[in-house]
Every structure is written in structure tokens, then in C-alpha cells.
C-alpha positions in Angstrom: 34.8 24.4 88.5 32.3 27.0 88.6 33.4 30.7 89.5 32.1 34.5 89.9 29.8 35.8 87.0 31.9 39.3 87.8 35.3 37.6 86.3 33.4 37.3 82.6 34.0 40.4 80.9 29.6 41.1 81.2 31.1 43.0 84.4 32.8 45.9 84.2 36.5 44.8 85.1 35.9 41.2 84.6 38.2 39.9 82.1 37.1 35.7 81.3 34.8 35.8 77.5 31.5 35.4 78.8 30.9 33.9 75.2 33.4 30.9 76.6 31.1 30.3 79.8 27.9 28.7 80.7 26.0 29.9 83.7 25.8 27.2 86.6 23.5 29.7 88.7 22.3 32.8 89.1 26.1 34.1 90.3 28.5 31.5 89.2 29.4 30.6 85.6 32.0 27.8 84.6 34.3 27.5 81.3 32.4 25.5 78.4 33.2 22.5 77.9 34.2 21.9 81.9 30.2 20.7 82.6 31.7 17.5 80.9 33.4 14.5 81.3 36.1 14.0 80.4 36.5 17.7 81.3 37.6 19.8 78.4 37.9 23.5 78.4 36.9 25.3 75.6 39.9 27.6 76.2 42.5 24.7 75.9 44.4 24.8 72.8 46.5 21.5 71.2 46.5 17.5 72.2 45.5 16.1 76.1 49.2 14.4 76.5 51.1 16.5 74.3 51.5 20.4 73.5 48.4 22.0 75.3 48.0 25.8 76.3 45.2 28.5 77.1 44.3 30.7 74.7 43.2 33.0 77.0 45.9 32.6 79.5 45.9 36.1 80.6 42.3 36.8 81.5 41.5 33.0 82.9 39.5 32.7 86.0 40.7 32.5 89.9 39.6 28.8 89.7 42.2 28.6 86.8 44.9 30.5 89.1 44.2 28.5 91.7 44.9 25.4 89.9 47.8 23.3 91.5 49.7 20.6 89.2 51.0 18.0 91.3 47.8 17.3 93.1 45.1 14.6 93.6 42.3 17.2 91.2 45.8 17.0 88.9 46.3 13.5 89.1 42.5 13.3 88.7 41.9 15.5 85.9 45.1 13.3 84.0 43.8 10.1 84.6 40.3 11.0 82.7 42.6 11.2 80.0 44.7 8.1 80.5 47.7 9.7 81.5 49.4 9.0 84.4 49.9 11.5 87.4 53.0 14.2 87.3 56.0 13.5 89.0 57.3 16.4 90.6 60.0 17.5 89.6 63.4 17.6 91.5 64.2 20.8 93.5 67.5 22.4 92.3 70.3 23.4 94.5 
């Protein structure tokens, strides 16, 4: 997913490495490594299936934010990889 050139730290405030991105058009830029498929973000650290994280955690995009697990761009996402979708888990209390 594509997001504001102004979140890549080329603008002042912006915080994403613009040396991690690609530009999509004149305003948006996306992660490398997310303009393929199977989609795999530059930033992600470890094994799809096992131990994963972001290496840039704290300054990741809004479209990173935003992400929901437990949802059918989850479920998608998962399946590129041959995993099967979460199951969510149980609410306490």
C-alpha cells in the first residue's frame, strides 16, 4: 500500500527511510519490496510463519498503523504465504 511522500523522512517531520521506499507517483511512495508478490517489506525482519518484526517499528507509515490482523487484507496477505488465516483470539473476562 502506497502512502504520503511527507511520512519519508525527505520531509521535514516525516519519519519512514525514504532509502526503504519507491515512489508510486508524484505524491505517494510505498515500502520496497511491497510492489511485489508475494508482498514482502523491506522493513520486515525474521521467517513469514515464524518470528517476524519491523525494524522500523516506530517510524512505520499510517498504512502500517492502519493495518488490522484478523481481516480479509490479513487473511489475504497470509495466504500468499501459505499460511492459514488468524483465529482471533478469545476475549478475557
Amino acid at each position: 500500500m502506497s502512502f504520503y511522500w511527507g511520512e519519508s523522512d525527505a520531509h521535514p517531520g516525516g519519519t519512514v527511510p525514504r532509502h526503504m521506499t519507491i515512489p508510486i507517483t508524484p505524491h505517494r511512495i510505498a515500502m520496497r519490496g511491497t510492489e511485489r508478490t508475494p508482498v514482502r517489506c523491506v522493513a520486515l525482519e525474521g521467517d513469514v510463519g515464524g518470528k517476524v518484526g519491523c525494524t522500523i517499528y516506530p517510524l512505520r507509515s499510517a498504512t502500517c498503523r492502519d493495518f488490522s490482523a484478523y481481516t480479509p487484507e490479513c487473511d489475504k496477505a497470509r495466504a500468499a504465504y501459505g499460511l492459514a488465516p488468524l483465529a482471533e483470539p478469545a476475549l478475557a473476562g
